[in-house]
Each structure stands twice: as C-alpha cells, then as structure tokens.
C-alpha positions in Angstrom: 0.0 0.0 0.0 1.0 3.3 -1.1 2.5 5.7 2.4 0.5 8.6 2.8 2.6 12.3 3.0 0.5 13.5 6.2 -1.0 11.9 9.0 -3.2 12.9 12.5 -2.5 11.9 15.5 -6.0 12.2 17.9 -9.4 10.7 18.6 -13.1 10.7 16.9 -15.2 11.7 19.4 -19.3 11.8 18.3 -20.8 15.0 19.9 -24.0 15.8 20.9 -24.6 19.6 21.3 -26.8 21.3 23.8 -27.3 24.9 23.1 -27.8 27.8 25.6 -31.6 28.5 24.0 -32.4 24.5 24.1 -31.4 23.8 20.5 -29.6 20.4 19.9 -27.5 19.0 17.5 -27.1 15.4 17.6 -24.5 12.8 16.3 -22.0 15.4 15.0 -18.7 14.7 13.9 -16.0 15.8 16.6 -12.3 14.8 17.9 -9.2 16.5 18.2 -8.1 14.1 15.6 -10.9 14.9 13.4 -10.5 18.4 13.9 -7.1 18.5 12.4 -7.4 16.1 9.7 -9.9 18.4 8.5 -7.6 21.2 8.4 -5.2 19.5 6.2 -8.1 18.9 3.7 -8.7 22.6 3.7 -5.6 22.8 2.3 -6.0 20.0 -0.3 -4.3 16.8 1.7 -5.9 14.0 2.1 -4.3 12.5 5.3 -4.6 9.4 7.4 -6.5 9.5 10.8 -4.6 7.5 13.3 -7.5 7.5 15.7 -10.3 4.6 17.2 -13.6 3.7 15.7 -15.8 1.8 17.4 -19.0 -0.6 17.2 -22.0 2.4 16.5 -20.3 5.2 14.5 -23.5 6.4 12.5 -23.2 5.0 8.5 -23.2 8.8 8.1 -20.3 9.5 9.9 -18.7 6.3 8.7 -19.5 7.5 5.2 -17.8 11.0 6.1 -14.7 9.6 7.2 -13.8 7.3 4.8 -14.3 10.2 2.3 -12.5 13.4 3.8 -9.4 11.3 5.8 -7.4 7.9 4.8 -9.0 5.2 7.2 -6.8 2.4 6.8 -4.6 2.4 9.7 -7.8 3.7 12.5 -7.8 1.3 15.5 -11.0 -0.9 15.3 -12.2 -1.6 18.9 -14.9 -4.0 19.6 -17.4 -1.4 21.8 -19.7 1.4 21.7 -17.2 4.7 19.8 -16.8 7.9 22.2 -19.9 10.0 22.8 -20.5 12.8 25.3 -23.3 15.8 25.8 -21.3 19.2 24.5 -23.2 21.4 27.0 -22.8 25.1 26.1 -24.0 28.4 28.2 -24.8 31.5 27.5 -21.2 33.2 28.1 -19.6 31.1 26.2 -18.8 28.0 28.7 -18.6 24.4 27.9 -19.1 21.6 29.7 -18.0 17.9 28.2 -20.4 15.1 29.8 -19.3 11.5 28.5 -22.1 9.5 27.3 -20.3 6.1 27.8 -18.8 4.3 30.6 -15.3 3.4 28.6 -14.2 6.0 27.0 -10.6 6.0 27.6 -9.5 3.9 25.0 -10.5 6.2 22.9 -8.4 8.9 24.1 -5.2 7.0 24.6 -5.2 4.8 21.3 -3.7 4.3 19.0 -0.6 3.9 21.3 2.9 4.2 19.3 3.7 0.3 19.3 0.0 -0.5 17.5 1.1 2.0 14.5 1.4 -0.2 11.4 4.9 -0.3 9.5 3.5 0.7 6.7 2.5 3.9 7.7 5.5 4.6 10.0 7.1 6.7 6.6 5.2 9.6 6.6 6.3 12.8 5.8 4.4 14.6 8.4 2.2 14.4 11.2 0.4 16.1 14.0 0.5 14.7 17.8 -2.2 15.5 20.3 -0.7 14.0 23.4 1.5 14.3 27.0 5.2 14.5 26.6 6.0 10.7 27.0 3.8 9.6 24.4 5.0 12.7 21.9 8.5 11.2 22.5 7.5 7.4 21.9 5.9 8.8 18.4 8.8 10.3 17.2 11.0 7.2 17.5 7.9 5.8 15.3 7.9 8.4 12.3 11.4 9.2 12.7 11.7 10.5 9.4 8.8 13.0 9.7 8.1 17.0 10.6 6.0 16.3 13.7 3.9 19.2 14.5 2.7 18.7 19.0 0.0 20.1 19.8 0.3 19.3 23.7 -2.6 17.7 25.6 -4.6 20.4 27.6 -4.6 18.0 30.6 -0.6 17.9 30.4 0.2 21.5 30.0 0.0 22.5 34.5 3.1 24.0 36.3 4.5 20.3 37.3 4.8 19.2 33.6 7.2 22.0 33.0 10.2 19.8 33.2 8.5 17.6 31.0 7.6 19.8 28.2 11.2 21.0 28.0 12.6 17.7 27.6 10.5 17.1 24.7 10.4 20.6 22.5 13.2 20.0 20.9 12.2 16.6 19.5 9.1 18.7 17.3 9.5 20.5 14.4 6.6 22.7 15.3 4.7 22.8 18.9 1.4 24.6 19.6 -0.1 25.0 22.7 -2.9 27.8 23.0 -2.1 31.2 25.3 -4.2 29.0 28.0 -2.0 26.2 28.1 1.2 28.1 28.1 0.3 30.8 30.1 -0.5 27.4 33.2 3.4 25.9 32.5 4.8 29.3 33.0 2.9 31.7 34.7 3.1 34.4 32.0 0.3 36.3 29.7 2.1 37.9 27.6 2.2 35.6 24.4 5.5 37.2 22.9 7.1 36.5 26.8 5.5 32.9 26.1 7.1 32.6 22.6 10.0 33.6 23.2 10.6 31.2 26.3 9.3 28.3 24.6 11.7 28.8 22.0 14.5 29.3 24.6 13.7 26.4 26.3 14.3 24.2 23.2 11.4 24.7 20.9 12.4 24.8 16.9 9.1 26.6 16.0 6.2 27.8 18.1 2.9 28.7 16.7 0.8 29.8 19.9 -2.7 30.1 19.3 -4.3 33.3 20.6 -8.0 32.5 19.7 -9.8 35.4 18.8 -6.3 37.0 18.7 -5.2 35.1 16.0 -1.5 33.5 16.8 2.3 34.2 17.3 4.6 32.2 15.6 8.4 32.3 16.0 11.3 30.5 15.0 14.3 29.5 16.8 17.5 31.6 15.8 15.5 34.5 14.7 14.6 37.3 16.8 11.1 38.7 15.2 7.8 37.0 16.0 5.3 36.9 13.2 1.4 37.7 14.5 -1.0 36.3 12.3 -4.4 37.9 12.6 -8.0 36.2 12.6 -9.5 35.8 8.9 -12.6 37.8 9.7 -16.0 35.8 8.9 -19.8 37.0 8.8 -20.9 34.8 11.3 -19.0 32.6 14.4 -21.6 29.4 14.5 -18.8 27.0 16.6 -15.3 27.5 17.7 -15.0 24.0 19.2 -12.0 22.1 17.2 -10.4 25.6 15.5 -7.6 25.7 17.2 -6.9 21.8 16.2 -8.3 22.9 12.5 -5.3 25.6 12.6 -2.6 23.0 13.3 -3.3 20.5 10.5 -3.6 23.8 8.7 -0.2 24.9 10.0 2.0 21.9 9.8 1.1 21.3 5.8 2.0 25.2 5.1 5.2 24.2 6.9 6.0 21.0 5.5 5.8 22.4 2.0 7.1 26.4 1.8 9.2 26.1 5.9 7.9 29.9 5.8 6.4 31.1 9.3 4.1 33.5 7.5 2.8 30.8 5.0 2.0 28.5 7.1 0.5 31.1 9.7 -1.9 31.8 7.5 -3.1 28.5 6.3 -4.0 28.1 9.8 -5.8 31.0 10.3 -8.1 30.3 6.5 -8.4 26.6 7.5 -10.1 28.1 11.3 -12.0 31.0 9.6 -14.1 28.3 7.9 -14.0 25.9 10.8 -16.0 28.2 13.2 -18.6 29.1 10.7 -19.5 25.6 11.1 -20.7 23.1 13.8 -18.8 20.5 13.9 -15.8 19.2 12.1 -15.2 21.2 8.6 -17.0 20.3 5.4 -15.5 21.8 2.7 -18.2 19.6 0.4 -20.6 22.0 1.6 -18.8 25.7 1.0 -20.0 26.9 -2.7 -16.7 27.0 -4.7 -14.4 26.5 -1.7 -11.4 26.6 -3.0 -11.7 30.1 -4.7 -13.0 31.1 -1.3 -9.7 29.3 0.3 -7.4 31.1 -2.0 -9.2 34.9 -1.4 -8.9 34.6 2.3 -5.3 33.1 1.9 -4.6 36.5 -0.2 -6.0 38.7 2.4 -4.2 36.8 5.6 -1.2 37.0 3.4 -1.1 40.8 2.7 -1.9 41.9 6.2 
C-alpha cells in the first residue's frame, strides 16, 4: 500500500450539542483528531487518521470519514465509539459530559507500538498527546516534521520539566495562550514565545483565539502575528484551534515559511468556526476560490 505524506495523530469523538436557547444538534462529527485532519483537507491533503472507531459510528459519519481522511490504519475496537453531551452556556462555557462508561481507549489509542509499519514513513504528522507519548511517536515516524499540539490536561506547572525535555524533538509545537500561560505563569504571548523557543522549541505557533496567533522561529529574533481571517458569522469554535494545526504543519512541510503557514492556519479556522462540527469543505460553494481569497487577504496583512 502506497505511504500517505500526512497523518493525524487524535481521537473521533461523536458529539451531541446542547445549546444555551435549548437547540440540539445530535451525532455530530467531533475529535481533536478529526478536527485537524480536517484542516489539512482545507488545504487539499488527504491524510490518514490514526485515531479509534468503534462498534456504533453512525453510516453517516462512517461514510464521512472514509471520504474526507485515509482510514486504513484507524484502531478498530470491539465497543460502543466515544460519545458525550457538549453542553454550552450563554457566556460562552462548555461543559463535556461523556455518554459512555469506557471511554478511555479512545483517548489514549492508537498507542505508538499498535502504528502499522506501513505507515511509520510519513512525511508529516500532528500529535495531540502528554510528553512521553509525543516522545514514543517520534522514535515511530522518525523521518517525519512532527507538529505537537500538547494535551490540555498535560500543560499545569508540574509538567514543565516535562515539556522541556520534549520541545526540541518537534519540528513545530502549539499549545494555545491558556496552556502556556498554566506551565509558565506568563500572559504575555511574545514572553510565552520567546521562552518556549528558549527552552528548546524549533518553532512555536501559539494560538491566541480570537487574537489570531504568534509564531516564532528559533535563531531568529522577530515574532510573526498572524491575525483572525474575519467571517460573517462565528456558529462554533469548538475544534479551531486543532483545524489551525493541521492547517499549519502542511503550510510548513511544503514552503518552511512562518508566515505561509500562519496563515493557512488562520483560513483553515475562519471556515472551521462558521460551522458546527468538524469542517465540510463539500458544503462551501466554490471552496477553493473562497480558500485562496482569504489566503490572499491573511497573506497581505
């Protein structure tokens, strides 16, 4: 079988949304995993989605899947897939309710020793995990960019040690302000930048949400800030931030220009939160005219 270029890192996560009004939307596509496979699509790669499917994904979803992402290295487990309530108030708060007692597979698999040889050649990947599992996948793609986008539950003051240990190994790592601002007890995102990069990191793209992000390079002493693609309406901003990365990494892989890749980030997100649920770009009339106008305008700013 032919090695995909790109590949995700992350889980499939089926989301039922509860609004703030009493609105639902049920069975929708979610998953860090999902979330940035779909933003390499965005940008025209197709890549594979090393994440679990289990027993009840709706044909819909099933359908979606194998259309959008390459599914031939997903872990198959023999129980009911990931599903929790996505309960959302009116300022903006979100609150995760698993709908399934065992769920944890599903967040931890696929484990670096289950990754098939055959897709162990890839040019590059994204990561959503701790440290000591980051570090496991890079011995497994050793020939790939990896771009770590560090676990929210790993990024607290104690992991600090952790985290540094590990930057170097990534070709790109992107935490949000959040995260970053909890290892190091900063705000500032340039202060943040700057000290991830000094504590090892080869390229740091934090993302600022409504902010837009900062990206920096080791070895060179001006930080890029890559603004927000404006949008007529923000539907969902669940997964943008994942979106950005999948986004991000491909715009590395192929130009290795900080501004290029910024920005793929930032068009890949602008249509992610005009959306619920993980990106469709099957649905966007003419999407990739609209792509390549917002990528002009992020570009010229």
């Amino acid at each position: 079988m032919t090695t995909p270029e790109f590949a995700c890192v992350g889980s499939i996560i089926i989301d039922d949304i509860v609004y703030p009004d009493g609105r639902t939307d049920m069975a929708v596509l979610g998953g860090g995993g999902t979330h940035t496979a779909a933003g390499m699509v965005a940008v025209s790669v197709r890549p594979a989605l090393l994440a679990c499917l289990g027993t009840d994904v709706p044909p819909e979803i099933t359908a979606r899947l194998e259309r959008d992402f390459d599914m031939r290295y997903a872990t198959r487990l023999n129980m009911p897939q990931i599903r929790a309530w996505q309960v959302f108030e009116w300022n903006g708060r979100r609150t995760e309710i698993f709908r399934v007692d065992d769920y944890l597979r599903f967040l931890v698999e696929p484990t670096p020793d289950t990754i098939p040889a055959t897709v162990r050649d890839v040019s590059a990947v994204t990561v959503l995990r701790g440290a000591d599992e980051f570090l496991r996948f890079c011995d497994v793609f050793p020939n790939a960019e990896i771009l770590w986008e560090p676990d929210q539950h790993f990024m607290v003051p104690e992991n600090r040690k952790a985290l540094v240990a590990a930057l170097p190994r990534a070709a790109v790592v992107s935490p949000n302000l959040l995260e970053a601002g909890q290892v190091y007890g900063e705000n500032d995102p340039a202060a943040l930048v700057r000290r991830l990069l000094a504590d090892g990191a080869n390229v740091v793209a934090l993302r600022l949400g409504e902010a837009g992000s900062l990206v920096g390079r080791r070895g060179v002493s001006d930080l890029i800030h890559i603004p927000v693609v404006p949008v007529k309406q923000v539907v969902d901003v669940t997964g943008a931030g994942n979106t950005y990365c999948g986004a991000f990494l491909v715009g590395w892989h192929q130009t290795h220009d900080l501004r290029t890749a910024g920005c793929y980030g930032a068009v890949a997100a602008s249509f992610t939160v005009e959306q619920v649920g993980v990106l469709d770009t099957s649905i966007i009339p003419d999407f990739q005219r609209a792509r390549d106008e917002r990528l002009a305008w992020a570009l010229a700013q």
